[in-house]
C-alpha positions, 0 to 999 in steps of 0.5 A: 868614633874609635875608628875614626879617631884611630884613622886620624893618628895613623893619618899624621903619624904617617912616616913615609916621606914624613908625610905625617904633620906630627913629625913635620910639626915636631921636627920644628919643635925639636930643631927650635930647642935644639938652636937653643941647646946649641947656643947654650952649650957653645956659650959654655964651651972653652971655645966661647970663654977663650973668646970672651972670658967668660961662659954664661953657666946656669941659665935656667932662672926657673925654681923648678922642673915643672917651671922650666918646662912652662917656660919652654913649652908654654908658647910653642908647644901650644901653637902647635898643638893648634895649627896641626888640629887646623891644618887637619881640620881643613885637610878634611874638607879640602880633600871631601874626606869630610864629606864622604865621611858624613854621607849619612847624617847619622854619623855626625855626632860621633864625627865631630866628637872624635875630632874634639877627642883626638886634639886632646890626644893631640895635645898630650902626644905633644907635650909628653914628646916636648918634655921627654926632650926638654928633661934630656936637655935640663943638663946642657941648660944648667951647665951640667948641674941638675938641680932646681931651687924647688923639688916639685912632689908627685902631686904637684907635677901630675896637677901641673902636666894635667892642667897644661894638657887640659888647656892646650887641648881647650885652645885646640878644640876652640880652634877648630870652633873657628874652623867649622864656622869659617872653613877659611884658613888666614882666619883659622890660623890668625884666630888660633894664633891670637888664642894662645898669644893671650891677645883675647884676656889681655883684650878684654882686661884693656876693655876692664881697665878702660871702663874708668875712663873712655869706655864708663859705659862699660863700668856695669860689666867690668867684673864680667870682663876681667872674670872672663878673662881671668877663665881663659885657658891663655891665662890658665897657661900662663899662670902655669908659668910658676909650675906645680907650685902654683898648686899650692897657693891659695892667695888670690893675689896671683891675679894682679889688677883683676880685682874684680873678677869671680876667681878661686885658688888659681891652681884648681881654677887651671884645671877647670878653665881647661874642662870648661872650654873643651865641654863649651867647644864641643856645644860650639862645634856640634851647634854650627855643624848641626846647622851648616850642611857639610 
């Protein structure tokens, strides 16, 4: 499993021609913040107040460090992390890497988990590049003035960084799901894309909400809807949006018009989201490629 985990990392990470997807996919990343930069540099610039009179100044609205960069990382940084285990997924079997690789049946299980276990390496690659430059950058968003409402503790900021890690690695892993039982790229994709835009929780909360209406039928299962929902790794990301603060709230009203759902303090119930749909799409993956012959 090392070994073929090992042969991934070496396969994206290749520079020459920038052949590698982990520098395609993280030079786009890198040229959307640096767009942003500019524009607000520019804004602050004496350029830009001889023009209009004024310079926008701080424009983080963020309390703290982890905050800021859940609101930076928390739609982009996934999606990518998802498309780039798609597009290698897919790679594999367009180019009978797959196959070759599983000629013998004996190596499958250890094929399949490598792949699980190197989008978490994926994902945390990712994110730990996406920070570094996003904290280079804390500077030029706050005109120059580092500081933050809220001074995050170590804890706070290791839980933050480990639950956003855990639930982009979760929405990787359920994606190659899709890619295993699909093997179609528009569906892999289109099916990841709709994982991280929170189109699946906001689904099924429209499905929770209707069951006083048009859909009464449903009204038995409304708590099963909106407890799903709120178990979604999107929710766990977007509820990472308050940062590591959100580690110390135990008031469950963080969850809004979920009043149903079977939930616990938000900030642990993040992390064990993400460990639950790694260890639920690691069953999914082994179950569909254990039935389909590679």
């Amino acid at each position: 499993m090392l070994n073929l985990i090992r042969a991934d990392l070496y396969r994206i990470t290749r520079p020459r021609g920038l052949r590698g997807s982990l520098w395609q996919y993280g030079l786009a990343i890198l040229a959307a913040y640096g767009i942003v930069m500019g524009l607000v540099a520019f804004a602050n610039s004496p350029m830009y107040y001889e023009m209009t009179g004024v310079t926008i100044g701080d424009v983080s609205t963020k309390d703290s460090l982890t905050a800021y960069l859940s609101d930076m990382m928390g739609g982009l940084v996934p999606l990518c992390v998802c498309f780039m285990a798609v597009e290698h997924a897919l790679a594999e079997f367009k180019s009978g890497y797959a196959k070759s690789v599983l000629s013998a049946r004996a190596g499958r299980l250890s094929y399949f988990l490598g792949k699980i276990v190197f989008v978490g390496v994926l994902a945390a690659i990712v994110i730990a590049l996406a920070s570094v430059f996003l904290i280079a950058c804390v500077p030029v968003l706050m005109a120059g003035e580092v500081s933050f409402a809220v001074a995050d503790g170590p804890v706070e900021v290791v839980a933050w960084f480990a639950g956003f890690w855990l639930n982009t690695w979760a929405l990787a892993a359920l994606s190659l799901v899709l890619v295993y039982a699909t093997r179609v790229s528009p569906v892999s994709y289109i099916g990841a894309f709709c994982l991280v835009g929170s189109v699946v929780p906001a689904t099924l909360t429209g499905l929770a909400y209707s069951t006083g209406g048009m859909l009464r039928v449903l009204q038995p299962i409304r708590p099963v809807l909106e407890t799903l929902a709120a178990w979604l790794p999107s929710t766990a990301l977007s509820n990472l949006g308050l940062g590591g603060q959100l580690f110390l709230i135990n008031d469950l009203g963080v969850w809004g018009g979920l009043k149903h759902a079977l939930v616990i303090a938000p900030g642990p119930q993040a992390i064990l989201t993400g460990i639950i749909w790694i260890a639920l799409a690691a069953l999914l993956v082994l179950a569909i490629c254990r039935k389909r012959d590679i």
